[in-house]
N, C-alpha and C positions, 0 to 999 in steps of 0.2 A: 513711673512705668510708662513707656511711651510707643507705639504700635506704630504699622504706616496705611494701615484698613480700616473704614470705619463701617463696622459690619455686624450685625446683628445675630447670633446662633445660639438658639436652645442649645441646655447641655446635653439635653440627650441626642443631640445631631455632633458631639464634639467625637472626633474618632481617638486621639490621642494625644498626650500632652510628654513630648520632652526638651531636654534641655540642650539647649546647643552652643555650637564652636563658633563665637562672633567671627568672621574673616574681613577685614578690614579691605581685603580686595574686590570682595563678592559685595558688598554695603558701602560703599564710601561716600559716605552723610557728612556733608561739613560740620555739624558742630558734635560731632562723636570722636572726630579725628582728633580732637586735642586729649581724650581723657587714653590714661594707660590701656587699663584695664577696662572690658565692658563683659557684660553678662547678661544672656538671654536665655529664652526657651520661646518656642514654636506650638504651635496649638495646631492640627491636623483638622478640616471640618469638612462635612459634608454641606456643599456650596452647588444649591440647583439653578439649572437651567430651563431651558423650554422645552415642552414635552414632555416634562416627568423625567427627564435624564438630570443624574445625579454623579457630583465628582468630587473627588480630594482635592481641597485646598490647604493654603495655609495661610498662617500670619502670627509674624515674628515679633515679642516685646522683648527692648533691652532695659536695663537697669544698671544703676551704679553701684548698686552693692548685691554684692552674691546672699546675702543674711535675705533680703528682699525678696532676689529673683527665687530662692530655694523654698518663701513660704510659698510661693505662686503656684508654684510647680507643685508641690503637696498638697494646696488648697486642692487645685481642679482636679488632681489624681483621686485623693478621695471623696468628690462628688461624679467623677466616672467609677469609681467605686460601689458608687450607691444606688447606679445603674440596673437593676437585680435582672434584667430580663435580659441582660445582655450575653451571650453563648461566651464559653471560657473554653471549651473542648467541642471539637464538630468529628465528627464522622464523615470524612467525602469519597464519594464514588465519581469517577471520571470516565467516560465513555467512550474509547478513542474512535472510534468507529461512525458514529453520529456524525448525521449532517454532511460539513466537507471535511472532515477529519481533523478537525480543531480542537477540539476538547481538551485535550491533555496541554496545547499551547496557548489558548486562552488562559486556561487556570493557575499555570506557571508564571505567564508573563503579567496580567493583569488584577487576576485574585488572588492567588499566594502571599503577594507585597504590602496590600492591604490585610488581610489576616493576620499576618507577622507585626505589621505598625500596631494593630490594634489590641496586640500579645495575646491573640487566637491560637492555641494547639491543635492543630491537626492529622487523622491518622486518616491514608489515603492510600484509597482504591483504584486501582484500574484494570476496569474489567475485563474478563477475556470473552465471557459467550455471555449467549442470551439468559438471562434471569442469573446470572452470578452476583449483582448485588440484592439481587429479592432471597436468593438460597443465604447468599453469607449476612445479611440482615435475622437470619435464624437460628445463628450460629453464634455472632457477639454478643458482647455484652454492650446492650444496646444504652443501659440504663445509668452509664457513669459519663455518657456525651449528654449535651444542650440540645444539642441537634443534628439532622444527618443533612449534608449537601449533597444533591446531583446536579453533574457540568454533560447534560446533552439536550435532548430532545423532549420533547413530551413524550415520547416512551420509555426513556431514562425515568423521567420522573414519574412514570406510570409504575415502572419497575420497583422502584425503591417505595412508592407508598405503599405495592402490593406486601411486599415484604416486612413494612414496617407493623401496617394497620392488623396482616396478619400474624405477626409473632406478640402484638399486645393481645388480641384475642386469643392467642392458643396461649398465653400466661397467666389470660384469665379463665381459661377454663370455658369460653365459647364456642360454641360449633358454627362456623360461616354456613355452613351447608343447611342450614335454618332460616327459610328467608321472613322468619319473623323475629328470629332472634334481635335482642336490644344490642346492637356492639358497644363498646367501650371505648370511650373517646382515647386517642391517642393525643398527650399533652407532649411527644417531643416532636418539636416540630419543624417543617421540612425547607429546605432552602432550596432556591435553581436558578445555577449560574446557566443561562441559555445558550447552547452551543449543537443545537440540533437542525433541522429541517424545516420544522415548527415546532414555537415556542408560544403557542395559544394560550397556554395557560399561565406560563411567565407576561403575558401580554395585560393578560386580561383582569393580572391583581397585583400588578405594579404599574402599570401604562405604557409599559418599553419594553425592547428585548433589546437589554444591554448589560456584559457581563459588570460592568464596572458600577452601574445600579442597582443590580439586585446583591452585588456583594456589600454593599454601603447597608442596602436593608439589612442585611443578616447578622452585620456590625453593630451598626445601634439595637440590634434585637429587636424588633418590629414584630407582632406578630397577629396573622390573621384568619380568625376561623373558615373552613372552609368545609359544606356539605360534599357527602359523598353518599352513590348511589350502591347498589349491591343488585349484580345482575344475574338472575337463578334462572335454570332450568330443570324439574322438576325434583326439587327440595337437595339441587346440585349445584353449588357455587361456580361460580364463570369469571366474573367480574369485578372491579368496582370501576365507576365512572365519577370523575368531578366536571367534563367538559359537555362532549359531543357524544350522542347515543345517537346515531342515525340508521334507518333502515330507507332504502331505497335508494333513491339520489347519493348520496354523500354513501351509503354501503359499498352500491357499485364504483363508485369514483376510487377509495378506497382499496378494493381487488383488484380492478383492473391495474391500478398504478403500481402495485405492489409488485406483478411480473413487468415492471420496466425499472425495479431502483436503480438502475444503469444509467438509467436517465438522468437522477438527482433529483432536485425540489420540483423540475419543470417537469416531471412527470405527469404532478397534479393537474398541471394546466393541459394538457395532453390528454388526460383521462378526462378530467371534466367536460372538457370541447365533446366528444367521443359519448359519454354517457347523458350528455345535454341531446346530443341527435337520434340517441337510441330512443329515449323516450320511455323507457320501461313505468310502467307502474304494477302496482300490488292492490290485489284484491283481498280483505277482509274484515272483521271487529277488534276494535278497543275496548276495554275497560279500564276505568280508571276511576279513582278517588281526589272530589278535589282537595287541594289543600283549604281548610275552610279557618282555621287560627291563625292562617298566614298573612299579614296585612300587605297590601298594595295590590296588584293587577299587574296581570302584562304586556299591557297597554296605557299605564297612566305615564310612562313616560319620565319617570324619576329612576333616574339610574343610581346602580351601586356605588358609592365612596366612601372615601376613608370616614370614619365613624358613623356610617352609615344608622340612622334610626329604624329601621324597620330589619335590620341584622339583629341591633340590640335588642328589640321586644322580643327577638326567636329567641336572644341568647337569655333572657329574663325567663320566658315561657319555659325553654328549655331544665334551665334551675331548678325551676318552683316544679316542673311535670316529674321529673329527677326523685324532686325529695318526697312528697306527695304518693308515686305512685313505685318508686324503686327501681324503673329504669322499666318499666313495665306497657307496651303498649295498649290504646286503649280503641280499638278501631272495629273491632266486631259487629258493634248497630251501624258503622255511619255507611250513606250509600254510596254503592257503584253505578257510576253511568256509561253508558254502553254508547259506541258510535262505529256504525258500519257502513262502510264504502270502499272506492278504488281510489289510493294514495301514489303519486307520485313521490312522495318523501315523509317521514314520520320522521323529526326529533323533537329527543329531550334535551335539555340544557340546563346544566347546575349553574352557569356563570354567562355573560354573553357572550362569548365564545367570541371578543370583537381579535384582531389580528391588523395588520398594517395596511391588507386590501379591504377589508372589511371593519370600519373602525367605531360602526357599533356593534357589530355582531350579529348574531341569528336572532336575537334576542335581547336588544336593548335593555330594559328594563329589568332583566334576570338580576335577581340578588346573590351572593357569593354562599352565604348563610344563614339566611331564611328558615331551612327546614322545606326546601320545595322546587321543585323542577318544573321549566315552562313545554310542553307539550304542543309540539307545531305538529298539525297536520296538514297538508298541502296536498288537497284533491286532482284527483283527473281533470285537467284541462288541456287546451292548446296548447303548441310549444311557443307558438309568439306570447299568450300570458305566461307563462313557466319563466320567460326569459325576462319580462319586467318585474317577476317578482324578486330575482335572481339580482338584479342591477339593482334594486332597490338596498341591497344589502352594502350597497358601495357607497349611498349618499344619505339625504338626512328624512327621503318623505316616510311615510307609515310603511312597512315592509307587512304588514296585515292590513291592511287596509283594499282588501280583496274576496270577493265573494267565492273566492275557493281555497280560502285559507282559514283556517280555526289555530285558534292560541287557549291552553287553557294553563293555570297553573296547579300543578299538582302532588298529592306526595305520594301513590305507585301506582303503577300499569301495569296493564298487560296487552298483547297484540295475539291477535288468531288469525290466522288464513282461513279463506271459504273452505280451503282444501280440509282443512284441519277438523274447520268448526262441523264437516258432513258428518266427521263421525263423534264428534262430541255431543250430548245429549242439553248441556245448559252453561251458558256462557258466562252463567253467573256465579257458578261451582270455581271458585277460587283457585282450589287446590288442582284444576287445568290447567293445560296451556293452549296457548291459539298461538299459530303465524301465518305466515302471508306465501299466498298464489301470485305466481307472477305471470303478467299477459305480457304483449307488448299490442304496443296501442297501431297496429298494422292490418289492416283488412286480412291480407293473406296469413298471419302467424299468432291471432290471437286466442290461440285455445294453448299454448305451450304450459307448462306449470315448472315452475324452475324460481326456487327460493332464491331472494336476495341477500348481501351479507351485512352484520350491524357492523357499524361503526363506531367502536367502543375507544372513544381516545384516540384517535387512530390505529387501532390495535382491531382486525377481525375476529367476528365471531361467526363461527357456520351454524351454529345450533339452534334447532328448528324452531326454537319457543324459549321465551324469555319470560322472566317475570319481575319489573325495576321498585327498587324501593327507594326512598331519601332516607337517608340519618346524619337528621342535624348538626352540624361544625361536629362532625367525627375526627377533621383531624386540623390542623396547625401549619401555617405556615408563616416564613420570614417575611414577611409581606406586610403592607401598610394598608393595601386595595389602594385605587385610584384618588389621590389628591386634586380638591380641584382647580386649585393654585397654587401651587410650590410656593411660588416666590414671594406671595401675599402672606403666607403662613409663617415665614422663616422672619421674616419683616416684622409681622406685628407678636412677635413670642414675648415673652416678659420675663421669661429663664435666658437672659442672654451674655456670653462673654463681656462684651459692651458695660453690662451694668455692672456687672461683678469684678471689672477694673475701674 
């Protein structure tokens, strides 16, 4: 058996093995040209590049006898067989509307072909209005797919987890509108061919936003736990968040961009400018719980990757908390600590929220599944420090490393405005809620009171008082999280084609 690649691939990166039609015109290898008959087959691989971008390759073995080349072809079929994690049936939603209205010709042209090589069936969506794939996610039968894909935006994929995460909860019998309720992990798990506006979240647990890479994840079955947050307003479900919870800064950037989507993507950059010179900040109290089982800090500077160890200990702790205690929370003694002041920006972050401007993120050191969320505050200051903290977010120095910045990590919050906290009696009373007064930081207009809006995923919330929780890898995705060298990995495998010819 004789090849013209000498290349190295795990089986679990092989996409597809068939047999193919030697053409003596497409090959013409002198010493093949004297035999009659030849016989091949083609091995499909997932063959990386730089960056974390990932693509179809191939490479052809011929053989002189068909008896040979047909055990070859069966060999490797039934070791892609044995594959078990790999999706046989997907559910896709297509968003035609997202972004520059690509979604529907992406997924045609670039992912459909690989789905098909890899003899993926798929039953497919396109959507017509807002939340049509979160309603008809409630409607299927969700439970005879592998997995469900969305090809938009991170509201797409905001859409399809809402409806995913909530129709296992209303199967189990949970009520979301319990912000202490334990939810049930959602095991099917979620894929995103990125074809939006922003693809923060496709960014930030593959390393790319490329539709041709995250469909290669979804092929080899890849999958990566992923926290999510639950965002209530008085024992009233609102949310959930895996990314950006922001109130302030990133709130108003957020609304104001929203009456420009005429704009497109450069909106943001338009609002941003515009909400950078306003200067707004918010007057009030936090409360929050640290995360104290959670290992690391966010600040030590170890970022989340593929097999990340301090994932694993949540996903351990997780287990063992599981069996132990029944899914039962246990957080009644431990304490809350209070911190009050005037915020130019308040987020949370389930993941680093890094993106292609920003390619650490808000939060560097943020883990995907932990069990915990990093808690930026970012006090009233000048707009010339506002604006080094800001740029810091573009290159490599400490983006904390600022006496008006606080990072903590944590598993829930809560926010109160002064406005709020006048008539509430104790800040410590849980079952409250606090939000935020807003000034602006201007001699002549600083007594105004006018709430700002959260920035939940990019998705607004007006409502006055929030209250975030984490729960730990509640859901699944096709995802790897960030590799820290592709090609070092593919190299030294020991599962490889190479050897098993």
């Amino acid at each position: 058996c004789v090849h013209t690649d000498n290349c190295f691939v795990p089986i679990s990166e092989i996409i597809a093995v068939e047999e193919t039609e030697f053409n003596k015109k497409q090959r013409n290898i002198g010493r093949w040209q004297k035999m009659a008959k030849l016989h091949a087959f083609t091995v499909y691989y997932v063959k990386k590049a730089r960056n974390h971008r990932w693509r179809c390759s191939d490479v052809t073995f011929w053989c002189v006898e068909e008896h040979l080349c047909n055990q070859w072809i069966q060999a490797l079929k039934e070791l892609l067989e044995m594959q078990k994690s790999r999706p046989k049936q997907l559910l896709v939603y297509i968003n035609p509307y997202g972004g520059k209205r690509q979604g529907k010709r992406i997924y045609e042209q670039k992912v459909a072909p690989l789905f098909s090589l890899a003899s993926i069936s798929t039953d497919v969506v396109i959507t017509e209005h807002a939340n049509h794939a979160k309603d008809n996610l409630f409607e299927v039968n969700i439970y005879k797919y592998d997995g469900v894909v969305c090809v938009g935006g991170d509201g797409m994929f905001s859409e399809v987890m809402h409806g995913l995460i909530g129709r296992i909860q209303k199967d189990s019998g949970i009520d979301q509108n319990n912000p202490k309720a334990s939810l049930v992990q959602c095991n099917i798990r979620i894929g995103i061919i990125p074809a939006g506006s922003t693809d923060c979240i496709c960014y930030s647990t593959v390393g790319i936003s490329d539709p041709v890479t995250s469909a290669l994840h979804i092929i080899v079955g890849d999958s990566q736990p992923l926290d999510v947050s639950s965002v209530h307003h008085n024992n009233t479900f609102l949310k959930y968040s895996v990314s950006l919870l922001g109130y302030g800064f990133y709130g108003d950037i957020l609304k104001d961009s929203e009456k420009k989507r005429w704009m497109g993507p450069m909106r943001y950059d338009y609002s941003g400018v515009k909400t950078f010179l306003s200067h707004h900040y918010y007057e009030g109290t936090i409360a929050y719980q640290p995360a104290k089982r959670t290992h690391g800090s966010p600040r030590d500077k170890e970022s989340c990757r593929t097999g990340c160890h301090i994932c694993k200990k949540s996903e351990k702790q997780l287990a063992e908390q599981n069996k132990e205690c029944g899914l039962k929370h246990e957080e009644g003694g431990e304490e809350w600590k209070v911190i009050k002041g005037k915020f130019l920006a308040i987020n949370a972050v389930n993941m680093s929220c890094a993106c292609p401007r920003s390619p650490k993120g808000l939060s560097p050191a943020a883990h995907l599944a932990d069990g915990s969320a990093d808690l930026i505050l970012v006090r009233k200051c000048s707009r010339f420090d506002f604006l080094r903290y800001l740029v810091r977010h573009t290159n490599q120095d400490d983006q904390f490393d600022f006496p008006f910045v606080d990072v903590y990590r944590v598993k829930c919050f809560q926010f109160t405005s002064k406005l709020s906290e006048d008539n509430e009696s104790n800040v410590m009373d849980i079952g409250k809620k606090r939000f935020g007064q807003f000034c602006r930081d201007h001699p002549a207009c600083c007594c105004n009171i006018v709430n700002s809006t959260w920035n939940c995923d990019g998705e607004t919330l007006d409502s006055s008082a929030i209250e975030v929780r984490v729960h730990c890898q509640l859901m699944k995705l096709f995802a790897r999280g960030i590799e820290e060298n592709c090609k070092d990995e593919a190299a030294h495998s020991q599962s490889s084609i190479e050897q098993l010819l």
